[in-house]
PAZARO-179942 format. One line per field, with one value per residue: residue in one letter; x, y, z of N, C-alpha, C, CB in turn. Coordinates in steps of 0.02 Angstrom, whole numbers, plus 50000, padded with zeros to 5 digits. Glycine has a CB too. Layout:
BEGIN
resn = A;...
npx = X;...
npy = Y;...
npz = Z;...
capx = X;...
capy = Y;...
capz = Z;...
cpx = X;...
cpy = Y;...
cpz = Z;...
cbpx = X;...
cbpy = Y;...
cbpz = Z;...
# end
This chain:
BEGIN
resn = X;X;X;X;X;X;X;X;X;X;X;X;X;X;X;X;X;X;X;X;X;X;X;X;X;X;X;X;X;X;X;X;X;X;X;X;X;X;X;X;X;X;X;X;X;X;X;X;X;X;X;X;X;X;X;X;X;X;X;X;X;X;X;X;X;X;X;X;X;X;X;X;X;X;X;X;X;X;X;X;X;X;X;X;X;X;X;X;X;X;X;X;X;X;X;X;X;X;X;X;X;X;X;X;X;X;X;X;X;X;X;X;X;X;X;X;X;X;X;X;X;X;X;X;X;X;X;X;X;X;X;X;X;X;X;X;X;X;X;X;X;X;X;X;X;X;X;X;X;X;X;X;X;X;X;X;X;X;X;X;X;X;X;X;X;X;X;X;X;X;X;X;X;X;X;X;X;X;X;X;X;X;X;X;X;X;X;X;X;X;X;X;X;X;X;X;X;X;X;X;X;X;X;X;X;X;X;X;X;X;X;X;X;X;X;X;X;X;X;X;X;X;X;X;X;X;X;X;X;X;X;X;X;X;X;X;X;X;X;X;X;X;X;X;X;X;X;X
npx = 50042;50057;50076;49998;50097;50097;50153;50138;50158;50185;50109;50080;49993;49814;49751;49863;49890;49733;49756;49822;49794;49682;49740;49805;49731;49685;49694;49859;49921;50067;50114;50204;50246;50293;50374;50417;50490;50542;50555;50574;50477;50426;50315;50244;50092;50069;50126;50053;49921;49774;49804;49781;49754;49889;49953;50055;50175;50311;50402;50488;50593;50575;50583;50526;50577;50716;50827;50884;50830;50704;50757;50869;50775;50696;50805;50844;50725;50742;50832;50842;50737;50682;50581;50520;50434;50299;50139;50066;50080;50051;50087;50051;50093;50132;50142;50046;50066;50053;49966;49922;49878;49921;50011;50102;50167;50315;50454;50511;50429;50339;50448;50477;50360;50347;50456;50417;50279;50290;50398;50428;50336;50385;50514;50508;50429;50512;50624;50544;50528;50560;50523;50375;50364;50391;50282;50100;49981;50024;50011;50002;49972;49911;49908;49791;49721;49575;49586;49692;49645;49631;49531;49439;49473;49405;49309;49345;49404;49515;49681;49797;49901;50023;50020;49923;49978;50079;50031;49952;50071;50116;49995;50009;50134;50087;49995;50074;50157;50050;50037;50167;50192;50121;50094;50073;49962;49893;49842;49765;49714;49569;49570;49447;49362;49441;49461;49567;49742;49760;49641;49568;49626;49613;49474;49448;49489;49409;49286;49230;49217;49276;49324;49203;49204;49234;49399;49358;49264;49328;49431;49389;49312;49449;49523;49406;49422;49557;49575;49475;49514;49564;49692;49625;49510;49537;49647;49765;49689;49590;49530;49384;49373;49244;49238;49207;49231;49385;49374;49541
npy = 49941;50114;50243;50410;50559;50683;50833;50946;51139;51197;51128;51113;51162;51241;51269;51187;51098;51015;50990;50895;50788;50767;50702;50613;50517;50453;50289;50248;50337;50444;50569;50716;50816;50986;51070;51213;51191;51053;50922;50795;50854;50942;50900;50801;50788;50763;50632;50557;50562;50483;50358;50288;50162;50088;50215;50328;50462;50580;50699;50821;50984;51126;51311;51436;51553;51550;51553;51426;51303;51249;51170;51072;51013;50935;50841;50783;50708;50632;50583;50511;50456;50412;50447;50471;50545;50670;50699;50810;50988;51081;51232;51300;51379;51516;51710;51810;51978;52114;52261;52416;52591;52609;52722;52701;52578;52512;52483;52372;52298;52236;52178;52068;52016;51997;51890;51765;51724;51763;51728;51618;51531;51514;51466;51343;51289;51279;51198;51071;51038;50945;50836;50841;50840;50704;50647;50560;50672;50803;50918;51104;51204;51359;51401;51555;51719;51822;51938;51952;51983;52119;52172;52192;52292;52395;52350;52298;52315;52301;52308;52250;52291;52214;52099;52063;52135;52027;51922;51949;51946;51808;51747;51791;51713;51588;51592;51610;51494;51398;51445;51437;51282;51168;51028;51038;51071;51220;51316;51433;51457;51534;51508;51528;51638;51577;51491;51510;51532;51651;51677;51700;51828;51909;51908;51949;52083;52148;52152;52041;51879;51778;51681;51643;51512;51356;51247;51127;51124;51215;51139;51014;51071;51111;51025;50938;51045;51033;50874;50868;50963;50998;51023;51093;51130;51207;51258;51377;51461;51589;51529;51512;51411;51349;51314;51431;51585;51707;51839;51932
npz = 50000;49954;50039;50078;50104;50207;50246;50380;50422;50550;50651;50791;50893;50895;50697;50640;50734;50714;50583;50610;50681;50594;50474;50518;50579;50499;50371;50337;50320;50312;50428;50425;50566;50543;50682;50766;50885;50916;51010;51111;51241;51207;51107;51164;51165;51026;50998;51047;50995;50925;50811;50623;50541;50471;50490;50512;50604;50583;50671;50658;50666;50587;50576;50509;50497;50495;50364;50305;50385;50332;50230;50298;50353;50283;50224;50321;50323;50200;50223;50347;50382;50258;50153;50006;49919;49940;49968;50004;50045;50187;50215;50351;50462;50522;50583;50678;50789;50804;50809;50758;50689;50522;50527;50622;50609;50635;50515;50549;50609;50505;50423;50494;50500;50357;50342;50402;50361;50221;50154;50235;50177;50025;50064;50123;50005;49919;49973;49972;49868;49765;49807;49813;49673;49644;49672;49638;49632;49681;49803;49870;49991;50042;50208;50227;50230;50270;50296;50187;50072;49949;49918;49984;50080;50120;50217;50308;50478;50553;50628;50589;50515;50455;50451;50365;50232;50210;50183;50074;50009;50014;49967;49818;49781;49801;49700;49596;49589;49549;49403;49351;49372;49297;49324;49458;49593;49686;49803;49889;50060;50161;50321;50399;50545;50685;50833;50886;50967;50889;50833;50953;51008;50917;50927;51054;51045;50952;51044;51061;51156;51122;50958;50832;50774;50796;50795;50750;50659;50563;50514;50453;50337;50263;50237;50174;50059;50012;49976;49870;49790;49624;49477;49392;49435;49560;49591;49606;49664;49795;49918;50022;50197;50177;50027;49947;49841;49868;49877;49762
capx = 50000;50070;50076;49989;50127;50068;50185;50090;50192;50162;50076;50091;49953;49795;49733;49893;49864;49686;49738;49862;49753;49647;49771;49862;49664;49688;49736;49872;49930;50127;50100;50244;50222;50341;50357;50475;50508;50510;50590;50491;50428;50341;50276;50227;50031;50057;50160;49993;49866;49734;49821;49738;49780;49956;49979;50140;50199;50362;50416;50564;50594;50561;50599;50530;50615;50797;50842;50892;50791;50670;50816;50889;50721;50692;50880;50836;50665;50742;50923;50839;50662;50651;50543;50539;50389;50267;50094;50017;50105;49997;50103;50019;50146;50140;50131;50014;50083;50053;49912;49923;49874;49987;50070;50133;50192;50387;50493;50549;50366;50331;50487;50461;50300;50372;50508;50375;50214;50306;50501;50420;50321;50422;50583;50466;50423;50586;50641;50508;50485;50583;50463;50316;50373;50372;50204;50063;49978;50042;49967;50031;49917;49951;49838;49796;49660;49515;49621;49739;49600;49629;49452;49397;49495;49354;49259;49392;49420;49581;49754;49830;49929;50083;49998;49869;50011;50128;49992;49947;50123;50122;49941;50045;50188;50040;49975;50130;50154;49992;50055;50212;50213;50074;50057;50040;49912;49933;49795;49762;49627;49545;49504;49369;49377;49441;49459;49660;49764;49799;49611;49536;49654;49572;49399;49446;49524;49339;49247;49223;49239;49307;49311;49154;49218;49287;49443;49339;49239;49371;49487;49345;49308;49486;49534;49368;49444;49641;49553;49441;49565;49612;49713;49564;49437;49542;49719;49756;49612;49589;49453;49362;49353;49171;49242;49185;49297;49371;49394;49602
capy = 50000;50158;50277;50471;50584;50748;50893;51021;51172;51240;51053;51083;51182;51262;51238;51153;51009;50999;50950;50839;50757;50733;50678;50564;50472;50418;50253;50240;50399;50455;50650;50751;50854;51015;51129;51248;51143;50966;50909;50759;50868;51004;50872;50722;50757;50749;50593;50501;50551;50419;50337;50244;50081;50076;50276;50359;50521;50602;50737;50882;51049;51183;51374;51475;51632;51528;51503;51345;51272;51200;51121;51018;50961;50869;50837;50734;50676;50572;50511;50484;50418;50353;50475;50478;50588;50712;50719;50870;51020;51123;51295;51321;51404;51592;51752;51900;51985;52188;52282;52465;52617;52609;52769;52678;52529;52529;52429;52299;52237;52227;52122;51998;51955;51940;51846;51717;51723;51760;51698;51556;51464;51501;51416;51283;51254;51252;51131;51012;51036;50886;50782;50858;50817;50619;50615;50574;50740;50863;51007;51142;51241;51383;51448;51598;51745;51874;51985;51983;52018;52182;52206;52176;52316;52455;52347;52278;52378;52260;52336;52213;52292;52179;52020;52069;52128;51979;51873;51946;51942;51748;51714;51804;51668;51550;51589;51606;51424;51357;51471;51399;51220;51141;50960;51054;51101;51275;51374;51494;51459;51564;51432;51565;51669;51511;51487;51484;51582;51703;51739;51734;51881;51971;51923;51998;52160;52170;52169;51974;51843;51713;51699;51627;51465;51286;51217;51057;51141;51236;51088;50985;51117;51136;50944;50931;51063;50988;50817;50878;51014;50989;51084;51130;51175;51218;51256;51454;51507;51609;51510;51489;51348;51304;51308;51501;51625;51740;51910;51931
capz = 50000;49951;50088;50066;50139;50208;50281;50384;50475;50650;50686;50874;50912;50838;50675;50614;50766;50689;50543;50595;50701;50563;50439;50576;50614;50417;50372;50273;50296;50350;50449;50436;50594;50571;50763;50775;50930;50897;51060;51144;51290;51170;51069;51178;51167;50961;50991;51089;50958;50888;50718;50586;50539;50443;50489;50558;50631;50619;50695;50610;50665;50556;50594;50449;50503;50476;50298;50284;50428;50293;50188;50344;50406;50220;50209;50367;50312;50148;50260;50419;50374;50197;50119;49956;49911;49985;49924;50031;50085;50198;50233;50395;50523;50529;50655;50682;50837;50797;50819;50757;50624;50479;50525;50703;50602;50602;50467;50576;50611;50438;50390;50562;50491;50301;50345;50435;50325;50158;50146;50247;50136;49997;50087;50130;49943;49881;50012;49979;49784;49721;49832;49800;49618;49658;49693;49567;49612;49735;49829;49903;50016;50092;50236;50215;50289;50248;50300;50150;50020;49931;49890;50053;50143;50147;50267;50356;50534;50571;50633;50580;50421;50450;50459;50297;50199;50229;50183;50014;49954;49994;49914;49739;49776;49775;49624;49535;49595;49511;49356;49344;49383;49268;49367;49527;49631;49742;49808;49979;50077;50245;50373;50444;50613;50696;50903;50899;50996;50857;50816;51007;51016;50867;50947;51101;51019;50932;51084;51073;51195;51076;50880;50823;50733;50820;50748;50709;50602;50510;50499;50421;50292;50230;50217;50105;49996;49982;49970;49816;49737;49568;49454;49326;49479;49632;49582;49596;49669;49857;49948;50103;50207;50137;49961;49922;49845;49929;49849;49789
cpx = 50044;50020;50057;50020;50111;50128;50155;50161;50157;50101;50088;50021;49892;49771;49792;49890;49793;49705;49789;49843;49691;49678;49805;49803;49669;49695;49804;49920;49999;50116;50159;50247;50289;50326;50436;50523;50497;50533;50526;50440;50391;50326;50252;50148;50029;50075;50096;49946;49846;49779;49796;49778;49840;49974;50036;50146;50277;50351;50471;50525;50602;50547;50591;50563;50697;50781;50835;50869;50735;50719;50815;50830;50709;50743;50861;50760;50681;50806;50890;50764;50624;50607;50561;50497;50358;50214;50051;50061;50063;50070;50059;50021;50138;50135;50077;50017;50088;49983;49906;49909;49931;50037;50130;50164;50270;50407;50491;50495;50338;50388;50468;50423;50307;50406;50467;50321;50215;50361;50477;50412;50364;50492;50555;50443;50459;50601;50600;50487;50492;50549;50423;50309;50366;50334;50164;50014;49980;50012;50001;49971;49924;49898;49842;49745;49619;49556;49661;49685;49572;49556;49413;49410;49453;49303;49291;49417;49505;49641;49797;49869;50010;50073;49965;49936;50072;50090;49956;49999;50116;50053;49974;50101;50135;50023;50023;50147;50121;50014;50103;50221;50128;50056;50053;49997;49921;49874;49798;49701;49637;49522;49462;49422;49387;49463;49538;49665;49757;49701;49541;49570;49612;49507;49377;49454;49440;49272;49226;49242;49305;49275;49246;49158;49247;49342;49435;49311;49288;49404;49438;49331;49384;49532;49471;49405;49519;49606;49519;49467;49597;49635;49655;49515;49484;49605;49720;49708;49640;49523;49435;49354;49294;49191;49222;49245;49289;49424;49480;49603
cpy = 50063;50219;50353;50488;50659;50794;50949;51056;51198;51189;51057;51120;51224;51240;51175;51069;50997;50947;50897;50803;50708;50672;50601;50503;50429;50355;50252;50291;50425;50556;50660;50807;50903;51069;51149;51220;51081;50925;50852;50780;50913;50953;50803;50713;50740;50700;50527;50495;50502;50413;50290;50188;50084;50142;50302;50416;50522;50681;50787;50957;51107;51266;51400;51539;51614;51498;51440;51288;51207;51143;51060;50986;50908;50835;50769;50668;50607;50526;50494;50430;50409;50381;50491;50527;50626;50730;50783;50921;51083;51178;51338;51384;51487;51652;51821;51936;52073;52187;52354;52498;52606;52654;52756;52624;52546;52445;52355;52242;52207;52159;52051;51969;51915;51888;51761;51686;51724;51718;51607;51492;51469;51462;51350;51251;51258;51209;51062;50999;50977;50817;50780;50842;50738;50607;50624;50642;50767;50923;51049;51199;51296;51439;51525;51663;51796;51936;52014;51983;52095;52224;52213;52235;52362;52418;52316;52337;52362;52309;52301;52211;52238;52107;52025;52056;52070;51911;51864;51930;51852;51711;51743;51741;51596;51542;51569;51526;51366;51386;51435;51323;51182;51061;50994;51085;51142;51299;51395;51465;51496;51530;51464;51608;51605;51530;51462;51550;51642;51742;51737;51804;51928;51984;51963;52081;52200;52176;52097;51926;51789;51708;51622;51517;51374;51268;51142;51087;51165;51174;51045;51034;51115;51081;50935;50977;51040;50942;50833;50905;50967;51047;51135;51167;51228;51265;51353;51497;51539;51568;51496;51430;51307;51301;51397;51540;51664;51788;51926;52025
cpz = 50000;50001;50063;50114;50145;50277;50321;50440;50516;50655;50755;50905;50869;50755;50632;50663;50739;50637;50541;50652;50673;50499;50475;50576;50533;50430;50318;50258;50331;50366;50464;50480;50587;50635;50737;50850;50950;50951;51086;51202;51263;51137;51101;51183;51089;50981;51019;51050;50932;50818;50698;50572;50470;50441;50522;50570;50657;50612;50680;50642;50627;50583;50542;50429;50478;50402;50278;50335;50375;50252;50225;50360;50344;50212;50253;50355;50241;50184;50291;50402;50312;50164;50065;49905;49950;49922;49930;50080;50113;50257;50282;50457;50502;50598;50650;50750;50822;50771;50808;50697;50586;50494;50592;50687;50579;50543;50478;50604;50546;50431;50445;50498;50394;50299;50375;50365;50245;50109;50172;50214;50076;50016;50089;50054;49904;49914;49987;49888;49751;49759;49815;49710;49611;49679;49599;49570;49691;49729;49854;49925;50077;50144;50230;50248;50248;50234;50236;50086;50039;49959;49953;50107;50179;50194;50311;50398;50577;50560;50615;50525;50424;50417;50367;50245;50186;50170;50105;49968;49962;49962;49829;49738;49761;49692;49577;49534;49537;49424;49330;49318;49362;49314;49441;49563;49673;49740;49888;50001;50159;50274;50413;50509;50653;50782;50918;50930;50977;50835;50878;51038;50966;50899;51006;51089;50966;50966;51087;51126;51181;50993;50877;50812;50768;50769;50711;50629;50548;50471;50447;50340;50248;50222;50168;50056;49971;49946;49872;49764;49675;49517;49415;49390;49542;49622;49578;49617;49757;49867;50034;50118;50178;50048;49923;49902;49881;49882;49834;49803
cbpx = 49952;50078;50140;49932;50183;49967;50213;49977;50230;50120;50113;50183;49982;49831;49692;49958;49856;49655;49724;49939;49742;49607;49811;49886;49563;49751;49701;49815;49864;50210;50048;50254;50192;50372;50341;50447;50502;50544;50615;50504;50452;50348;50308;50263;49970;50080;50233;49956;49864;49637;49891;49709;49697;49963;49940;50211;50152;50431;50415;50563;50619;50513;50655;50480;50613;50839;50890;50970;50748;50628;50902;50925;50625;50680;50947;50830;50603;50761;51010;50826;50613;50615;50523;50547;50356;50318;50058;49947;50161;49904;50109;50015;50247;50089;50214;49924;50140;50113;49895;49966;49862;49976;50033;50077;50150;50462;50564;50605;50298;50349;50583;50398;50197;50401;50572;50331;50175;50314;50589;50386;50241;50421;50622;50399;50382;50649;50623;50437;50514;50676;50440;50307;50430;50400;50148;50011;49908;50109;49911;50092;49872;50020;49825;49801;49694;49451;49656;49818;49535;49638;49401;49424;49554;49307;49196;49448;49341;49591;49776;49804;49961;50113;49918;49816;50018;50130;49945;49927;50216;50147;49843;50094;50243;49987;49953;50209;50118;49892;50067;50227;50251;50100;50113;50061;49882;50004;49715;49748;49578;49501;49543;49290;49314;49497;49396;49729;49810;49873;49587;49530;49727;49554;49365;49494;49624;49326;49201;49243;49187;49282;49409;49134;49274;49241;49502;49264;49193;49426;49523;49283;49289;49506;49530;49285;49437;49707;49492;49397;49642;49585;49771;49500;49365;49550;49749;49753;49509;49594;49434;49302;49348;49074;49184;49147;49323;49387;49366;49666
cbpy = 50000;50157;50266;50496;50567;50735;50924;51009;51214;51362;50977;51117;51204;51288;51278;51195;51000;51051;50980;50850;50794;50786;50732;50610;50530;50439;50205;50242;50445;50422;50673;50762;50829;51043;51083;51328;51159;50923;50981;50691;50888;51092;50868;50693;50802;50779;50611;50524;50581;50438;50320;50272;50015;50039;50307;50355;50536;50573;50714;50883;51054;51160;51387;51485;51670;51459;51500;51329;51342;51242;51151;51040;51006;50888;50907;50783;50746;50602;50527;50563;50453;50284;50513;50419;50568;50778;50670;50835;51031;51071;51326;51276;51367;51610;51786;51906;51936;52225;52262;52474;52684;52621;52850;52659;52492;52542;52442;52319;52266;52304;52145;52017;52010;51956;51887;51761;51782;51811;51760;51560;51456;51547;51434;51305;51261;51295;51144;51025;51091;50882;50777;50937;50841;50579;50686;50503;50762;50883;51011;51164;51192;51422;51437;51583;51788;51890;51967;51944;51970;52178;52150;52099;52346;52499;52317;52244;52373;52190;52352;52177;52412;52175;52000;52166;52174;51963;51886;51992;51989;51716;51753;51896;51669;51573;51653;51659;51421;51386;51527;51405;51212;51138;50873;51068;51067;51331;51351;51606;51355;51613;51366;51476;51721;51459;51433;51467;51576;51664;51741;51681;51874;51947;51863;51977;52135;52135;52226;51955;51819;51631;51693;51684;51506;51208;51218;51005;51186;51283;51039;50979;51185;51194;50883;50953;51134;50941;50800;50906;51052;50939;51065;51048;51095;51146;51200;51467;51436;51690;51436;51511;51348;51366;51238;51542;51655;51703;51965;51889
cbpz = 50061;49888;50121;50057;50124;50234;50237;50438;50459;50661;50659;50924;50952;50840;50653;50603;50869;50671;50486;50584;50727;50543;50418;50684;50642;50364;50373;50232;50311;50291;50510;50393;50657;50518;50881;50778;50963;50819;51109;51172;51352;51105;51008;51255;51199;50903;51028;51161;50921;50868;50692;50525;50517;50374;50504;50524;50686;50594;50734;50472;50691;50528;50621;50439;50604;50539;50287;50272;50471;50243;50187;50407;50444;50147;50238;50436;50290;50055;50311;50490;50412;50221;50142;49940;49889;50025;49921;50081;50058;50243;50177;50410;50515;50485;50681;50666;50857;50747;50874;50780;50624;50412;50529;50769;50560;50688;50469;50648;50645;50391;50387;50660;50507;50264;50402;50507;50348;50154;50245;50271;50112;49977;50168;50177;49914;49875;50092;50040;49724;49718;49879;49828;49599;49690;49779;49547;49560;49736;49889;49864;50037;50052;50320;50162;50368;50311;50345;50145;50010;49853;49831;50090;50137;50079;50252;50323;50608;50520;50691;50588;50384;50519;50545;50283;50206;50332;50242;50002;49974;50051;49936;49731;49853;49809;49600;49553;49654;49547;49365;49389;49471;49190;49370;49550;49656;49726;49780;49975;50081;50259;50443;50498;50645;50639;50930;50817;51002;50775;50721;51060;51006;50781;50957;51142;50941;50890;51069;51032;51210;51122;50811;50761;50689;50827;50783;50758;50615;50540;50575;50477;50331;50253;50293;50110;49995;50048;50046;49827;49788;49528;49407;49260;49539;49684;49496;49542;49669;49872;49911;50128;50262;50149;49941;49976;49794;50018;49908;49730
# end
C-alpha cells in the first residue's frame, strides 16, 4: 500500500494540530508534523494522538524565520526516514503579533512578519519541491486569511497591516506556483475566524469573547477542499474553508 505523505507546518498547536490530528486518524497515511520545537517534551501530546491503521507520525523541526531550517528538516526527512515523496504540503505556520494604524507601524514589524508568512512558505516550497514532484499529484496549500483580500479592505476595521500585507504577498507566491508548475496544485485558503490563539486575540480586540468558529469545524472544511482540489477547479484560486471565493 502506498503511503499518502502529508507535511503540515506549526503542527503543534491550533489549527495546524487539527489537521494533523485529522490527517494522523487516516489510514494509510505518513503525517509530517513540522514545530518549531520538535523536542519530545513540546511534542509528547502529538506523539499520543489516535492513528489509523498503517499511519505514522514524524516529527522535524522547522523554523521559517531561519533560511535553511526548511532544507535540513527534508535533508533529514529522505536520510533519516526514507521519504521519498510528499503528496500534501499544507504551509500552515505563521505570526500576527502587531496591532496598530499604519502610520505607528515601524519597518521591523513589517519584515518579522514577512520573513515568517512570506520567505516562509516560499523556503518551505523550495525545500520540499523535488518531493512534491514524486508524487502522482501534489498540493501545496498555503493557509491563508480574509484579511489579506485587497478588495475587502474598505470593510475591514483590522490593525493588523503587518499580518494582511505579509499574507497577500504569499497568496501572489501561491498563484505564481499554480502558474508555473502545470502538474501542481497551489491554492490559499481562509480557514474562517477560527478559536486559535491568534484569532481569540482578534475576537477579544473586537469586543468578542472568543472567535466565532471551532477548529473542528474549520479543519473539516479545509481537508474537504485539499482532498477535492484539482488543478482545473481548485488550483490558483483564494478560497474559504466552505469552498467560496474569497475576493484577491
Amino acid at each position: 500500500m502506498i503511503q499518502t505523505v502529508v507535511l503540515i507546518t506549526g503542527a503543534n498547536r491550533g489549527i495546524g494540530k487539527g489537521l494533523l490530528t485529522a490527517y494522523l486518524g487516516r489510514p494509510n497515511t505518513t503525517v509530517i508534523a513540522a514545530c518549531r520545537d520538535a523536542s519530545a517534551e513540546k511534542t509528547k501530546g502529538l506523539r499520543s494522538l489516535p492513528r489509523g491503521v498503517g499511519s505514522d507520525l514524524i516529527l522535524v523541526p522547522i523554523s521559517l524565520d531561519i533560511p535553511e531550517s526548511a532544507t535540513n528538516a527534508v535533508q533529514q526527512l529522505q536520510t533519516q526516514h526514507n521519504i521519498k515523496h510528499i503528496d500534501i504540503v499544507v504551509a500552515n505556520a505563521g505570526i500576527c503579533n502587531h496591532w496598530s494604524p499604519l502610520a505607528e507601524m515601524e519597518d521591523s514589524v513589517l519584515l518579522a512578519h514577512l520573513d515568517v508568512n512570506t520567505f516562509g512558505p516560499l523556503r518551505l516550497f523550495r525545500a520540499a519541491f523535488s518531493l512534491l514532484q514524486a508524487s502522482n499529484q501534489p498540493k501545496f496549500v498555503y493557509i491563508s486569511t480574509s484579511l489579506a483580500s485587497i478588495a475587502g479592505l474598505e470593510t475591514s476595521s483590522s490593525w493588523t497591516t503587518a499580518y494582511g500585507v505579509s499574507k497577500v504577498a504569499g497568496n501572489y507566491l501561491v498563484k505564481k506556483i499554480d502558474a508555473e508548475y502545470g502538474s501542481l496544485i497551489a491554492f490559499s485558503i481562509d480557514p474562517g475566524f477560527v478559536q486559535t490563539d491568534m484569532g481569540n486575540r482578534g475576537a477579544r480586540a473586537n469586543g468578542l469573547e472568543k472567535a466565532p468558529m471551532t477548529i473542528h469545524e474549520s479543519v473539516d472544511g479545509i481537508v474537504y477542499q485539499i482532498e477535492t482540489a484539482t488543478k482545473a477547479t481548485t488550483s490558483g484560486r483564494f478560497l474559504r474553508h466552505n469552498g467560496e471565493s474569497v475576493p484577491w
